[in-house]
N, C-alpha and C positions, 0 to 999 in steps of 0.2 A: 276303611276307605269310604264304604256308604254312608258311614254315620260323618264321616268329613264334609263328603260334598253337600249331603242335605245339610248341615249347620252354616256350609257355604252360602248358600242360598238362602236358607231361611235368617240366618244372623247377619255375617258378613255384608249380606247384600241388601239385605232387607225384601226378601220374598223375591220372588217369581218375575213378576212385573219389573222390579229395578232392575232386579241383574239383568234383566231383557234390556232398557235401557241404556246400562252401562257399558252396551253394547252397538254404542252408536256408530262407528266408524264401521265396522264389521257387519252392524244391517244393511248402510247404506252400500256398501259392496257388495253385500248379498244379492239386495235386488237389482241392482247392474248387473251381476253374473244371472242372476236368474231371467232379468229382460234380455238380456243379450241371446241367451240358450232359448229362450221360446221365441225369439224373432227369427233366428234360427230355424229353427221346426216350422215355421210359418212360410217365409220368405227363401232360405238357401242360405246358405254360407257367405257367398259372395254379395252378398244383396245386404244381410248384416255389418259385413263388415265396413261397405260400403259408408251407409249411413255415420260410421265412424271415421271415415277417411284413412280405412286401414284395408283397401282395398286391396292392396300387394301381397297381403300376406292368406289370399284366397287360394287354394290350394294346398296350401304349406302344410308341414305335417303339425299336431292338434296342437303337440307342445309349443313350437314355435309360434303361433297362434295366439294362445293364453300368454305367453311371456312378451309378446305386441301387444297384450291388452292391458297389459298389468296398470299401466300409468291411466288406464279409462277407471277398470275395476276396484284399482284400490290406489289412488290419485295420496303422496304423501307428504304434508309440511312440516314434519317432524315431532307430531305428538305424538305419545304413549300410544293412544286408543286409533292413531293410524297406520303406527308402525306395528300392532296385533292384526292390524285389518290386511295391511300387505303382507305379513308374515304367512299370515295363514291361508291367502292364495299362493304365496310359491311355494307353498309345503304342498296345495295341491293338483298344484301344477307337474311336484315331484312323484306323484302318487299318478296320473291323467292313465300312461301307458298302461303301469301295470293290475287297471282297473281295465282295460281293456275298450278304456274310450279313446282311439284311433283317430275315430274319422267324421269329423265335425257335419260334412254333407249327410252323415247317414247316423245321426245323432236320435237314439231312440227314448221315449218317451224315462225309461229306465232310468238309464244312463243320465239324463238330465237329472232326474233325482241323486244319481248316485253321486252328480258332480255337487250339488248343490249341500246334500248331507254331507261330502267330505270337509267341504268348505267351513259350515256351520261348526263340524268334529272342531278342525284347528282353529277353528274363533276362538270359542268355548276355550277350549284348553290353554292357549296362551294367554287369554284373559286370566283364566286361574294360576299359570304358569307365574305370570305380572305379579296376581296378589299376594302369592308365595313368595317372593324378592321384596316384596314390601309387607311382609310376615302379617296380612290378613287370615293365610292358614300355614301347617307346616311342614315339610318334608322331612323324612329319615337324612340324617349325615352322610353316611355310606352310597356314595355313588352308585354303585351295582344295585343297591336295595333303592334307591331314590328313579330310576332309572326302569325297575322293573314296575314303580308303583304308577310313574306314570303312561307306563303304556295302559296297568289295567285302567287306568281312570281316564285313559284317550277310549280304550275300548265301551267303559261305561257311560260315558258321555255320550258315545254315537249310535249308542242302545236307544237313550234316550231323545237324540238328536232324530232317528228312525221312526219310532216310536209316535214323535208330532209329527213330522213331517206325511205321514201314511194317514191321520187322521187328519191334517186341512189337506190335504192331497182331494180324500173322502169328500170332505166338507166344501171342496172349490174346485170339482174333477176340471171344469174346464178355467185356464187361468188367461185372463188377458190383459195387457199393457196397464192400463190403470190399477188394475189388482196386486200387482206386484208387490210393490211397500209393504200395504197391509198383510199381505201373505205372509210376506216374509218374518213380519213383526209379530205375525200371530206364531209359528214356529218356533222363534226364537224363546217367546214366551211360555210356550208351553211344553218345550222343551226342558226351558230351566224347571218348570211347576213339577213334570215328571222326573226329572233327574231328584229331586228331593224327596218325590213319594218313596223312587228306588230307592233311597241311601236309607231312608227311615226303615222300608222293608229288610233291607239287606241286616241295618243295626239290630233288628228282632228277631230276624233267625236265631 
């Protein structure tokens, strides 16, 4: 599996930097979820949602919330690279609860990461998910075996997804409105960079 995703990256993709690219629809969601979550932290809940004219759904509980946002956060006209970008907020939208992120007013510094890593996890993967359907890599036949390989490679991805994330975290402890994009674009990128060092490490055990 490590030797897969690093030749993912390094071959497939052409390094680090494209596959960050190829990830266009999915950054630009990114940093809508991640502006929206620190306007949040800034201003209130209601006050966020406001500026989106989704002021009704102030209050509500988080899920219902995120799945009012969905058409802000990941807005779709029917391409590939937009239907990975909505895909991969309702997988984490499915995931909000049992992460223990509740309550959007009392949204901790944490938890903003942990939303944003989950988010970046299901990019990632259904992007690879994609190139696997159009046999840039390969999966096991055997469903049961195809099935448990992707969960290790959801769990390796979000090593890696962690991993950047904690380092421009480091790098830009305080983040503001203008920052966003670039934030987000540097993560993603050095996300992929690290997820390739792991698979090489992993291939040399």
């Amino acid at each position: 599996m490590g030797r897969a995703i690093s030749n993912y990256v390094s071959s497939a993709s052409g390094g680090a930097r494209n596959a960050a690219q190829r990830m266009g629809a999915s950054r630009a969601a990114s940093a809508r979820l991640v502006g929206f979550l620190t306007d949040v932290q800034s201003r209130g809940a209601e006050q966020a949602l406001k500026t989106l004219n989704l002021q009704y759904l102030a209050g509500r509980p988080i899920r219902e919330v995120f799945l009012g946002l969905a058409d802000y956060i990941s807005p779709s006209s029917g391409t590939i690279d937009e239907g990975i970008a909505r895909e991969a907020f309702i997988e984490t939208i499915a995931e909000l609860t049992a992460l223990g992120v509740t309550d959007l007013d009392a949204l901790t510094e944490m938890q903003m990461q942990t939303v944003f890593e989950l988010y970046a996890t299901h990019a990632i993967l259904a992007r690879i998910c994609n190139d696997i359907g159009t046999k840039a890599i390969s999966m096991p036949v055997d469903a049961a075996t195809a099935l448990k390989v992707q969960r290790q490679i959801s769990d390796f991805i979000r090593r890696g997804v962690s991993d950047a994330l904690t380092h421009a975290r480091s790098a830009s402890p305080v983040l503001t409105q203008p920052r966003v994009q670039a934030f987000v674009d540097e993560v993603y990128e050095e996300a992929f960079a690290i997820l390739r060092t792991m698979g090489a490490a992993e291939e040399n055990e």
